[in-house]
N, C-alpha and C positions, 0 to 999 in steps of 0.2 A: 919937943924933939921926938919924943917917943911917940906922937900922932903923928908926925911925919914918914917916921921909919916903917910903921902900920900901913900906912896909905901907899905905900912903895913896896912893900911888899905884897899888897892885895893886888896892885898893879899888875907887878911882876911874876903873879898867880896867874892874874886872868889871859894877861897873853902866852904865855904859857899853852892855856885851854882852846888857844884859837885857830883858826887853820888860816893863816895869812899868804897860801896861795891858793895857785891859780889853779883847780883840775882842768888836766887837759882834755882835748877831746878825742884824744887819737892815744892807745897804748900801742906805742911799737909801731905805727902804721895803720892798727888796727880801729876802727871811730867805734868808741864805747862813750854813749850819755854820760855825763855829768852828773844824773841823776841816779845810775845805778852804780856808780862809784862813788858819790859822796859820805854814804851811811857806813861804810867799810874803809874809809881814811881818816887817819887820825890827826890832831892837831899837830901844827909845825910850821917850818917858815920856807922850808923848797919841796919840791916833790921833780922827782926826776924818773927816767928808766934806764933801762941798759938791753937791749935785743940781742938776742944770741941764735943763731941758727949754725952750728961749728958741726951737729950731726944731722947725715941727710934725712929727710922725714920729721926733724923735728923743731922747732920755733918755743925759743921761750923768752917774757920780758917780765924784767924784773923792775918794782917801782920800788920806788924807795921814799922814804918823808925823813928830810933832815939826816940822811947818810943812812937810816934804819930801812932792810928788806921789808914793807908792810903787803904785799901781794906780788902774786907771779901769775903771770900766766902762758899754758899751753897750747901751742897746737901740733897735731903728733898724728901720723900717719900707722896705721896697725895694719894686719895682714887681713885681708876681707873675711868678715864673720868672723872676728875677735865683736865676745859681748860688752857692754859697756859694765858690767861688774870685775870683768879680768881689768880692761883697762885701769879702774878705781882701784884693783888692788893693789896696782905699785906707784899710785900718787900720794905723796907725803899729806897727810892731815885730811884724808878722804879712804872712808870702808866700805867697802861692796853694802855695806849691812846698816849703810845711813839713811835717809830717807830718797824714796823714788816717786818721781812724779809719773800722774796716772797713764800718762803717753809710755811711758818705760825711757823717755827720751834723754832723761837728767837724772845722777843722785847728787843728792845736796847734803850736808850739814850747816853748821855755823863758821866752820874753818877751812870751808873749801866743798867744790861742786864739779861733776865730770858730765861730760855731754858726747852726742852722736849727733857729728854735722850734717844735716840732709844736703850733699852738694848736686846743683842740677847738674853741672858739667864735673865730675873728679876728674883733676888734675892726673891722676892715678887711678885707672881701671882698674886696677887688682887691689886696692886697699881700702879702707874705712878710715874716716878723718873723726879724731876725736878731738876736743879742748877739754883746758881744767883751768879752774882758777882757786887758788891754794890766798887763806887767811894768813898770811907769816907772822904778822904783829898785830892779835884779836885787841880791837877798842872793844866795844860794845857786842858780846853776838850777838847777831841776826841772820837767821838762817833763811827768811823771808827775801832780805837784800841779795844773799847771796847766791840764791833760786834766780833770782830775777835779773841779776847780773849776769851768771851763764850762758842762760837765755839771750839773752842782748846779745854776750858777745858771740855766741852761736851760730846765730842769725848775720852778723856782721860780716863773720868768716865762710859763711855759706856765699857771700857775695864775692870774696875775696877770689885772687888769682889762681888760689888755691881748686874754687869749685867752679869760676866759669872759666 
């Protein structure tokens, strides 16, 4: 009996530790790989989002695993020549004073990363298009993932409505 209740509980571990969905390939609308969102979701049995666009200029989606906020992400219009360190400074879980990649184009940490969209077409000639992507619920850091994510979804929104 007691080998049984053992075996059911390591069971009951291991899915636990597993990610029994599906990631999607689109946050909000927005197509972000699979692959730069895998290392930064954590084990669970749904994954969903929630988009919000309620103030003008700014776009945020919230994803969630099993009812928990575990990433958000923005996109956020500034007034032209806002630097990307002012931007960083009122994004939750990201510091002007994290790391910057060598373009000046991204700063990153482990909990979240801010970026300057190059848009060929803005939407808005008078503004600068920024994203962020905020860690809510850190599995494992990596701040490598999270570099790389930004990146991605950057680029994705550089293509978006927003910039052609």
């Amino acid at each position: 009996m007691l080998g049984v209740l053992i075996i059911s509980l390591g069971a009951a571990a291991c899915s636990a530790q597993e990610r029994n969905y599906e990631i999607p390939s689109a946050m909000c609308g927005t197509a972000v790989s699979s692959g730069f969102l895998e290392p930064l979701l954590p084990p669970g049995e749904e994954i969903s989002t929630t988009h919000s666009d309620r103030t003008e200029g700014m776009e945020r989606c919230l994803v969630h695993v099993d009812d928990e906020q575990v990433l958000t992400f923005n996109i956020e219009w500034w007034r032209e020549g806002t630097s990307l360190a002012k931007f960083a400074s009122v994004v939750p879980n990201i510091d002007p004073g994290d790391k910057e990649t060598e373009d000046g184009q991204y700063i990153y940490s482990d909990t979240g990363a801010v970026g300057k969209v190059a848009c060929p077409r803005p939407r808005k000639t008078d503004g600068d298009l920024f994203v962020a992507v905020r860690v809510d619920e850190p599995g494992s850091p990596d701040e490598a993932a999270v570099q790389k994510l930004i990146a991605a979804y950057a680029e994705e929104v550089a293509k978006s409505d927003e910039c052609t």
